[in-house]
C-alpha positions in Angstrom: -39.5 51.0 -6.9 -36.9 48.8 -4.7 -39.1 45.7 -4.8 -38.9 46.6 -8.9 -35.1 47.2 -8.9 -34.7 43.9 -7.0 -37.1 42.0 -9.2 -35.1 42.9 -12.6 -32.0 42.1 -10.8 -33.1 38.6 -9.7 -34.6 38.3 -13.1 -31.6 38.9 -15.3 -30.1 36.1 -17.1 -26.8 34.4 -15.8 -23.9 34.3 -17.6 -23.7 30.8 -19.2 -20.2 28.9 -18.1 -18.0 28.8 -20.9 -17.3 25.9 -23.1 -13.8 26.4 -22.7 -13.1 25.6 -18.8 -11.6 22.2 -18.3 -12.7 19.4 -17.1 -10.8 16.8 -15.2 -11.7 13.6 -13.5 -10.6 12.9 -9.8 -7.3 10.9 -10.8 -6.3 13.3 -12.8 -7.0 16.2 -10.5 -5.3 14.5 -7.7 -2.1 14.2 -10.1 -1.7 17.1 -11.4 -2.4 19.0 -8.3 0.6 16.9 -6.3 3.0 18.1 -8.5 2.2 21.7 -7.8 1.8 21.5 -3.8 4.9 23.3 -2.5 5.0 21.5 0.8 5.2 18.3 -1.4 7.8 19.8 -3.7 9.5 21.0 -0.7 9.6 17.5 0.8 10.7 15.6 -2.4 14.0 17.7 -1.9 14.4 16.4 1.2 14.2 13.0 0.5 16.3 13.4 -2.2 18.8 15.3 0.1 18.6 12.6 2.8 18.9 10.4 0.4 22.6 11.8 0.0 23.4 12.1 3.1 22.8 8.6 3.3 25.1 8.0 0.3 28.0 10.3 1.8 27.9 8.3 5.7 28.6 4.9 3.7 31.0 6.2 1.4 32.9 8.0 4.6 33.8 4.2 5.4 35.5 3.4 2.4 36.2 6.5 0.2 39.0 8.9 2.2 38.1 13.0 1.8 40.5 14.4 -1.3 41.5 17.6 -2.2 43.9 18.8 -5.0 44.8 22.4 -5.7 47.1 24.7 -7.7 48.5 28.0 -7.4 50.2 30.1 -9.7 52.0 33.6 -8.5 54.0 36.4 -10.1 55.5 38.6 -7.8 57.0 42.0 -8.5 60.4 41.1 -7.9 62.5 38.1 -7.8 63.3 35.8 -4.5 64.1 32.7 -3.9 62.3 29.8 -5.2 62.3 26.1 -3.3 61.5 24.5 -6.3 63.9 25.7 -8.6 66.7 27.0 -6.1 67.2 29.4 -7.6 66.1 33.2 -8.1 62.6 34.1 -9.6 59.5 35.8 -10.1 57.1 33.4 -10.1 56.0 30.5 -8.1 53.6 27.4 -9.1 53.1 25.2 -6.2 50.8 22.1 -7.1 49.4 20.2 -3.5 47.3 16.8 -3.3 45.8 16.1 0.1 43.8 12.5 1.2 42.2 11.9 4.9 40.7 9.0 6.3 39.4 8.8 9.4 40.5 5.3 10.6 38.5 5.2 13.8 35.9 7.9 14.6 32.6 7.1 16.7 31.2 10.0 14.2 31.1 8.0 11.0 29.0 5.8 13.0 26.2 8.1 14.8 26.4 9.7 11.2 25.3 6.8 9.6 22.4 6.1 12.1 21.4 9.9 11.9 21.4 9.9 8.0 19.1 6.6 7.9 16.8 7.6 10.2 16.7 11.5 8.4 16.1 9.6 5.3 13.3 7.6 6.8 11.6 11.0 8.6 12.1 12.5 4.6 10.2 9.5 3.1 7.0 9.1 5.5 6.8 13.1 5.3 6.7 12.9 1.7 3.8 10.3 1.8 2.4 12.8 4.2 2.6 16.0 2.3 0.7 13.8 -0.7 -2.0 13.1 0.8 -2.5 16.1 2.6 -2.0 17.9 -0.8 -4.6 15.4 -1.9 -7.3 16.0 0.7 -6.9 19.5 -0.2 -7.4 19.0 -3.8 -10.4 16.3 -2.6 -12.0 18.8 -0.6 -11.8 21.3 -3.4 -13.0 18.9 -6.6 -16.0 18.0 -4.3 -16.5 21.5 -3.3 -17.2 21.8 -7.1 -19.6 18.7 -7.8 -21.4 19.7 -4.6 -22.1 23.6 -5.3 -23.0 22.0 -9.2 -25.8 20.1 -7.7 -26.7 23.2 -5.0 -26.9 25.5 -8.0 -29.1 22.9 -9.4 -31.4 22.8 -6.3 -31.6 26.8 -6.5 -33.1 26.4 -9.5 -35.4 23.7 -9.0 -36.4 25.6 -6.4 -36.7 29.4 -8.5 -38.7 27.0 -11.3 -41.2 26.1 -8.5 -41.8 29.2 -7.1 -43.0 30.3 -11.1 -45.0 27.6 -11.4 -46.5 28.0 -7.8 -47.3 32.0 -8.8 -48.9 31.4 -12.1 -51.3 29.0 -10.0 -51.6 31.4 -7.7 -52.3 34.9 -9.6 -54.9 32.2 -11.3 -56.5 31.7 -8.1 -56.6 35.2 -7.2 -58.2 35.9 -10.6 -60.6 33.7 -10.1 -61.5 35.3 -6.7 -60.4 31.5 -4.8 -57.7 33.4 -3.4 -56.7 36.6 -2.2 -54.3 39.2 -3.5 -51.6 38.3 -0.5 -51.4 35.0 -2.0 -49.8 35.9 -5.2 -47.7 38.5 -2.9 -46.1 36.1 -1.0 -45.1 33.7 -3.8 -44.0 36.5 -5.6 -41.3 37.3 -2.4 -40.5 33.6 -2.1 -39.7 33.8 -6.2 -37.6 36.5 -5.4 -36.5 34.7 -2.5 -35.4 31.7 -4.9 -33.5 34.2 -7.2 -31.4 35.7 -5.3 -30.1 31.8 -3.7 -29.8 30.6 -6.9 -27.5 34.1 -8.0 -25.8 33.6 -4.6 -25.0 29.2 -5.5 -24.1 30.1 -9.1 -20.8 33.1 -7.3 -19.9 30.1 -5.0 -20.0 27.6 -7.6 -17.9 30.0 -10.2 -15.1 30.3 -7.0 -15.2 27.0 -6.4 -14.2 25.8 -10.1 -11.4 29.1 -9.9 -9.4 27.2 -6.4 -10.4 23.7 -8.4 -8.2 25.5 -11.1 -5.7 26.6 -8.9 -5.0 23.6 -7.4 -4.5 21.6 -10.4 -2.9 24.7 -12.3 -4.9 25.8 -14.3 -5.0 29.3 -15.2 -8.9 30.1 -14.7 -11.6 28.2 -13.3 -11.6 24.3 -13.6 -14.6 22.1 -13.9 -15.3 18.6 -12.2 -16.3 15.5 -13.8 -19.4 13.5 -12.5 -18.7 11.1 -9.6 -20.7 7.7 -9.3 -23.5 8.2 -7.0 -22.9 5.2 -4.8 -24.0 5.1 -1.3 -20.8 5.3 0.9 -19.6 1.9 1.6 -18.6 0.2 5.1 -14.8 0.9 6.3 -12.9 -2.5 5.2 -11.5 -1.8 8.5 -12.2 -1.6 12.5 -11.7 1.0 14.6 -8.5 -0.9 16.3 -6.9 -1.8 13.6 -6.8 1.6 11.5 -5.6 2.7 14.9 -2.8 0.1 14.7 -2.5 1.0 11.6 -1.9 4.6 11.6 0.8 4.0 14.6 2.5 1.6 12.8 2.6 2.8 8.9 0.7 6.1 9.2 3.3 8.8 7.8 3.0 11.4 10.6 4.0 8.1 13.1 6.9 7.0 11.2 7.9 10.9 10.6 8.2 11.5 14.6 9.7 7.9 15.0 12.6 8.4 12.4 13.1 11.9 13.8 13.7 10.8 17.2 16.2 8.5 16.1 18.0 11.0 14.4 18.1 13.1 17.3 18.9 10.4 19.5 22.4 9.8 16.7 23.4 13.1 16.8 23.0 13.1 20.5 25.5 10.0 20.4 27.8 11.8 17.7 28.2 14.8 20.1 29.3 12.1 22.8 31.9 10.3 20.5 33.7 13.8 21.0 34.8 12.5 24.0 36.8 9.8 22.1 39.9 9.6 20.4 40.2 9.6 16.6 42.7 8.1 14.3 43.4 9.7 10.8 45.6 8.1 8.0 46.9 11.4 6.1 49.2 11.4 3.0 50.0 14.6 1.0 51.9 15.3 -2.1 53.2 19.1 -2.8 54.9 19.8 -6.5 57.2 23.5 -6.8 58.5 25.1 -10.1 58.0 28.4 -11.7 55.8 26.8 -14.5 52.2 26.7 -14.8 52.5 23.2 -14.1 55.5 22.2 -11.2 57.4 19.0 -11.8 60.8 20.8 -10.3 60.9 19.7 -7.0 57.8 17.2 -5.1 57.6 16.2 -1.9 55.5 13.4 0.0 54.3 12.7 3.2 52.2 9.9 4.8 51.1 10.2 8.3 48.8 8.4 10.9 47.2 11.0 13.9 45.8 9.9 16.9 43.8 13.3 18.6 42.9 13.2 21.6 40.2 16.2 22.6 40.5 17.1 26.5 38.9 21.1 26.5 38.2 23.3 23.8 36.6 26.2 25.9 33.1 24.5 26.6 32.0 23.9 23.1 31.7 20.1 23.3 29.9 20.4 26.4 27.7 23.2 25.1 27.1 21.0 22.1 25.8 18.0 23.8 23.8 19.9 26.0 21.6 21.2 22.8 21.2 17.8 21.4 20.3 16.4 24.5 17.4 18.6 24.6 16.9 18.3 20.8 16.1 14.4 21.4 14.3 15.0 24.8 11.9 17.5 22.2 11.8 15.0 19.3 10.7 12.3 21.7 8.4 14.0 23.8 6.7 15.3 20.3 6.5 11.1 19.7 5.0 10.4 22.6 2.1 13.1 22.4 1.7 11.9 18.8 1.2 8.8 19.5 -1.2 9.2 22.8 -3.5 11.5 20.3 -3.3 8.8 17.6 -6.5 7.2 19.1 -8.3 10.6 19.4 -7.2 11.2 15.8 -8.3 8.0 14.2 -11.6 7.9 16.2 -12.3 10.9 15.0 -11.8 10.9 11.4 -13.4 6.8 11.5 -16.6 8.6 13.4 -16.8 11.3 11.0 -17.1 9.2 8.1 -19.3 6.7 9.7 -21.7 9.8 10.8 -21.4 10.7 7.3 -22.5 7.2 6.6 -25.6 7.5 8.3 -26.2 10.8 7.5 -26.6 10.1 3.8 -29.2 7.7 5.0 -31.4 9.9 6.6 -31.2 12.8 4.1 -32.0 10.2 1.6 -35.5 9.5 3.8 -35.5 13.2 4.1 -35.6 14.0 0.7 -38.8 11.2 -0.3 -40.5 12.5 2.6 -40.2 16.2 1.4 -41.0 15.3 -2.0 -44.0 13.7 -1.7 -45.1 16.3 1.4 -44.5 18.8 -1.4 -46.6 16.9 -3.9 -49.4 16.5 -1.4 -49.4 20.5 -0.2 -49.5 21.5 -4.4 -52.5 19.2 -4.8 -54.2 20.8 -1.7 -53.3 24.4 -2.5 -54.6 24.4 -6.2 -57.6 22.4 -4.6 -57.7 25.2 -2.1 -57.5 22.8 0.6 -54.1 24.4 2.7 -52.5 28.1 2.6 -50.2 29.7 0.5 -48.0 29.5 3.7 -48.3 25.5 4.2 -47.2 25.3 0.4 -43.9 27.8 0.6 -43.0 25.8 4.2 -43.0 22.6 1.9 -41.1 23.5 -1.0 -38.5 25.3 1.4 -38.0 21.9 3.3 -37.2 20.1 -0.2 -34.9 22.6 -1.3 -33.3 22.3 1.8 -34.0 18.0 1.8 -32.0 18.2 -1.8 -29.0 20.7 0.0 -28.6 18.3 3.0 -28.2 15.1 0.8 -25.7 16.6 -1.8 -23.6 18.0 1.8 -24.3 14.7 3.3 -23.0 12.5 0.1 -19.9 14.7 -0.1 -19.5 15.1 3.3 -18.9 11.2 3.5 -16.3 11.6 0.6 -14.8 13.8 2.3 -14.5 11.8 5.5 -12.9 8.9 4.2 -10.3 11.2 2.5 -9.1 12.3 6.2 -8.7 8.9 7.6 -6.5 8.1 4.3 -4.3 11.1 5.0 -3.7 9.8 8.8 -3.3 6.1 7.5 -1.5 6.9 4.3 -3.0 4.8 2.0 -6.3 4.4 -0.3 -8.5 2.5 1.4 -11.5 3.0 -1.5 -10.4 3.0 -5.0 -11.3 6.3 -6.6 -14.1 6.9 -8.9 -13.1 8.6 -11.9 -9.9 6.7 -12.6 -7.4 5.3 -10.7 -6.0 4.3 -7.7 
């Protein structure tokens, strides 16, 4: 009764994938998905941020801080108005202030801090795209690879029919016995149920594909060239230099110490004096608009700081150990770099050879699967010997499709570390 359950569940047809899920290419996956990565969304506002920042230390040089303001009063009984001199209810006073710090050693470290913030903000952008874009990598081949898994399943469940029709033949015709057909039978049902189990991970593959890219439902993949992966353009050294000297994690930590090291040097210049050209201009009346009485004032302030309770020093302290942090975060950085790059070069040049073998693997499978059918239907080998081959095809097929994307995949995480295309993609695109 199970064994019959099981059979008519293994047996029932799969839904068929509907005509309307999209299908993108690679380029266009990898486009749409940036867009909708929050860490990269997140990191375009800094840049544009720093960016300002930037803007604001240059202009502190040249453009004094203004501010204007008005205020209008009524009071509930008359007094003595300045403006007018005279007795009233109401008071207007209009007031224009301008300040412009002469000499102060914090324009300065505030210039170097916002330059080396807006550098940190443009090599993390670069980052978060291509990490958003192995992500989105990983996922589109995620889809092509459980496509061509799904196709081994059934290759494999249309093998297992044809190897029970041969052998409920043989057992008909008395060349074989009745546990023959038995176990091909279980390896059918066998084949079934994987190929039930690669279609579920192949529909949740195409559902993150379709997150990632935004789409509202699953998301198909289109068809890569099936190229054999090609040697790095690169050695092992020099994507190591590489990555130290333009990688976007290196040039992150870099610019980051900097600014640590300028706001270190700003909290220092407190220990200066400053000098501040101030002017003013203050309008009375009892009008909306004053123009009874004004008054002016220009001034120039030299402030000297000598103790304001600890602060200052409290202040330095905590952005000496801001930059002490920044910089020993740089230095382990860049000591792992060579474990990171070796790594991620290794992986893909494993990958490399990988493909290779599972490419032997599957020719070797193939024809040691042709060989055991022409035996078994010549009654030459077991039931056994014949299951044992078609399993190591199915599983030949599975380890090239893992090995080819694998490889993909590989070169994809060196690219994030370097942060640049180092093979053009297929599909479309840079």
């Amino acid at each position: 009764m199970i064994a019959a359950l099981l059979l008519q569940l293994a047996t029932a047809p799969l839904p068929p994938a509907p005509d309307s899920v999209p299908v993108v290419t690679l380029a266009e996956a990898l486009e749409r998905s940036v867009r909708l990565d929050p860490d990269y969304v997140r990191a375009l506002g800094s840049v544009s941020e720093a960016e300002w920042g930037r803007k604001a230390a240059r202009l502190a040089f040249f453009v004094p801080s203004v501010s204007v303001s008005l205020d209008y009063t009524k009071y509930s009984k008359a007094f003595f108005n300045i403006g007018t001199f005279n007795q009233s209810s109401t008071s207007s006073t209009f007031s224009a202030d301008a300040r412009y710090e002469v000499f102060s050693a914090r324009k300065f470290a505030e210039l170097g801090r916002s330059q080396a913030e807006l550098e940190a903000a443009t090599a993390t952008e670069v980052q978060r795209r291509y990490a958003a874009a192995l992500f989105t990598e990983s996922a589109y081949y995620a889809v092509l690879a459980d496509e061509e898994l799904a196709r081994v399943a059934r290759e494999r469940a249309a093998r297992a029919e044809d190897q029970l029709r041969v052998a409920r033949a043989r057992v008909a015709s008395g060349a074989a016995v009745q546990s023959d057909s038995l176990t091909v039978r279980l390896e059918l049902l066998k084949a079934r149920v994987d190929r039930l189990r690669s279609e579920a991970t192949l529909r949740v593959s195409r559902l993150e594909l379709g997150r990632r890219i935004g789409v509202d439902g699953p998301a198909g993949a289109a068809p890569l060239e099936a190229e054999a992966p090609a040697a790095l353009p690169l050695s092992l050294a020099a994507a190591v230099m590489e990555a130290l000297e333009q990688g976007p994690e290196y040039r992150a930590v870099r610019a980051r110490e900097r600014a640590a090291g300028s706001v270190l040097k700003a909290r220092r210049g407190a220990y200066l004096p400053t000098l501040t050209l101030a002017a003013s201009h203050q309008r009375f009346d009892i009008q909306l608009f004053p123009s009874a009485s004004n008054v002016s004032a220009i001034s120039l302030v030299l402030a000297l700081p000598i103790w304001n309770n600890g602060d200052r020093e409290l202040a330095i302290i905590r952005a000496r150990a801001d930059r002490d942090v920044a910089r020993a975060v740089r230095a382990d950085l860049e000591r792992a770099a060579l474990r990171d790059v070796t790594e991620a070069y290794d992986r893909y040049e494993t990958a490399r050879a990988a493909v290779d073998l599972a490419v032997e693997g599957v020719v070797v499978a193939r024809e040691n699967y042709r060989v055991q059918e022409a035996r078994y239907q010549a009654g030459a080998t077991t039931v056994l010997d014949l299951i044992t081959a078609q399993n190591d095809l199915s599983f030949a097929d599975a380890g090239l499709v893992q090995a080819r994307y694998n490889a993909r995949l590989g070169i994809a995480q060196l690219e994030a570390i370097l942060g640049r295309r180092i093979v053009s993609i297929n599909g479309g695109g840079q």
